[in-house]
C-alpha positions as CSV (number, residue, x, y, z in Angstrom):
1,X,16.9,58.0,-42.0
2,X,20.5,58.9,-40.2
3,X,20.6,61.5,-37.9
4,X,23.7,62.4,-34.8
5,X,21.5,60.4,-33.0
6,X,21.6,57.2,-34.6
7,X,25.6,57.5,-35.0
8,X,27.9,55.7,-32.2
9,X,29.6,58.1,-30.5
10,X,33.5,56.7,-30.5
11,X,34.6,57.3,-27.0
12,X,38.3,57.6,-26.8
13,X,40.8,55.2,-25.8
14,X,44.1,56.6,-26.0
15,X,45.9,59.6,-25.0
16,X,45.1,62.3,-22.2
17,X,41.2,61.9,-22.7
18,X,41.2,58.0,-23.1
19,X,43.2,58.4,-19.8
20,X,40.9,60.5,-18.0
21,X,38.2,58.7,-19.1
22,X,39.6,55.1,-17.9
23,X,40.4,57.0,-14.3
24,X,36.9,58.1,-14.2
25,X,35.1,54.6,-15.0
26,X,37.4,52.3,-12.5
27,X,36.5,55.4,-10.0
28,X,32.7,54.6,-10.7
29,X,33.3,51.4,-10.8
30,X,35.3,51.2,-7.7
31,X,32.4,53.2,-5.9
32,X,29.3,51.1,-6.5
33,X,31.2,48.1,-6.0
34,X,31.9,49.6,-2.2
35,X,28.7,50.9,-1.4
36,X,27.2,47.8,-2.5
37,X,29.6,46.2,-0.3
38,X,29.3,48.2,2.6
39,X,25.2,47.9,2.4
40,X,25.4,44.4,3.1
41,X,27.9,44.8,6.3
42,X,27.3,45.9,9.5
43,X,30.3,47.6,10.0
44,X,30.8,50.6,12.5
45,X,34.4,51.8,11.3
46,X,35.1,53.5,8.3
47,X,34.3,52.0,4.7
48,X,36.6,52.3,1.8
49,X,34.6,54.0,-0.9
50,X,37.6,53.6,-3.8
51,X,40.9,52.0,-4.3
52,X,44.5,53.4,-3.3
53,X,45.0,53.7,-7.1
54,X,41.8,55.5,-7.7
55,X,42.3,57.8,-5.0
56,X,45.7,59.0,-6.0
57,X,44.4,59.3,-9.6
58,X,41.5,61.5,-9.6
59,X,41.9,64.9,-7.7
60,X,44.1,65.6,-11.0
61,X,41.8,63.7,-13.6
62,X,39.2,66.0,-11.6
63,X,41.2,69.3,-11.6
64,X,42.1,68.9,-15.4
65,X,38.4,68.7,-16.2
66,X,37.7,71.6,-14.5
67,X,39.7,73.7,-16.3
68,X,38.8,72.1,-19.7
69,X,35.0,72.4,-18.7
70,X,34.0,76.6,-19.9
71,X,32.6,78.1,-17.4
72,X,30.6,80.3,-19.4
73,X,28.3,77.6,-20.0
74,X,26.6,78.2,-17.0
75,X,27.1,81.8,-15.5
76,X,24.5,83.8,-16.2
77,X,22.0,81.4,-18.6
78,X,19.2,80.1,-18.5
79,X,20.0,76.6,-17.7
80,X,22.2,78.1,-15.1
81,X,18.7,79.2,-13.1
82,X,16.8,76.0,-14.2
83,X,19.6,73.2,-12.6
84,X,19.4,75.7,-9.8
85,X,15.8,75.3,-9.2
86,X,16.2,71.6,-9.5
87,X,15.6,69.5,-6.0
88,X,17.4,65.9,-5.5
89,X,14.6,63.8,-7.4
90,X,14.6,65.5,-10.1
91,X,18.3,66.0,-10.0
92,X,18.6,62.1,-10.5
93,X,16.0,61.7,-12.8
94,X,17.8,63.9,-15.0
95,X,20.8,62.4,-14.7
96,X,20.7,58.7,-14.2
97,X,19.5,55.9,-16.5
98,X,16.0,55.1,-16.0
99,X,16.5,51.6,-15.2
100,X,19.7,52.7,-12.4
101,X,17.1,54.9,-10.7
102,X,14.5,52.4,-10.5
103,X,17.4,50.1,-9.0
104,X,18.5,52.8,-6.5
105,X,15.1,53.8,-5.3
106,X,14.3,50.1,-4.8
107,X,17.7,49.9,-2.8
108,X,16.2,52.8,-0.8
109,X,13.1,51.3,0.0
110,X,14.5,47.8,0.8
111,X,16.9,49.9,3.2
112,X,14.5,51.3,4.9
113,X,11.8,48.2,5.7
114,X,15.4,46.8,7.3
């Protein structure tokens, strides 16, 4: 039994998507190892949230997607009204793994009883 489910998706790792794509993860990446970072410090001033690198690189990587991305995916569907209607919980739960919300709402909690 073989369905498009089963098959790996081959994400690519060359060329102008490969490129975007590798801008995209560091950015991630670059992210959650900051707010991770600046979690465990006390700091008052301002927190760096990605590198130099990462910051020069993705307003375009960002600005190339968005004109890639149809916009007639959205206007005037059904989905369109349903992500709409969405609040933050659900939001995430949509959209992260199950295991990374379960990690970020114990963060949350953890945070808080500090």
């Amino acid at each position: 039994k073989s369905g498009p489910e089963d098959d790996e998706v081959e994400m690519p790792a060359s060329g102008m998507f490969g490129a975007m794509r590798y801008v995209l993860k560091l950015a991630l990446d670059d992210m959650d190892k900051n707010a991770s970072a600046a979690s465990q410090s006390d700091s008052d001033g301002p927190t760096l949230r990605v590198s130099r690198h990462v910051s020069a690189s993705l307003p375009p990587v960002v600005s190339l997607l968005r004109r890639l991305v149809s916009r007639s995916l959205l206007v005037e569907s059904q989905m369109s009204s349903n992500l709409a209607k969405m609040k933050g919980p659900e939001l995430e739960a949509l959209l992260l793994d199950p295991e990374e919300a379960e990690k970020r709402k114990k963060a949350d909690e953890d945070a808080m009883t500090d």
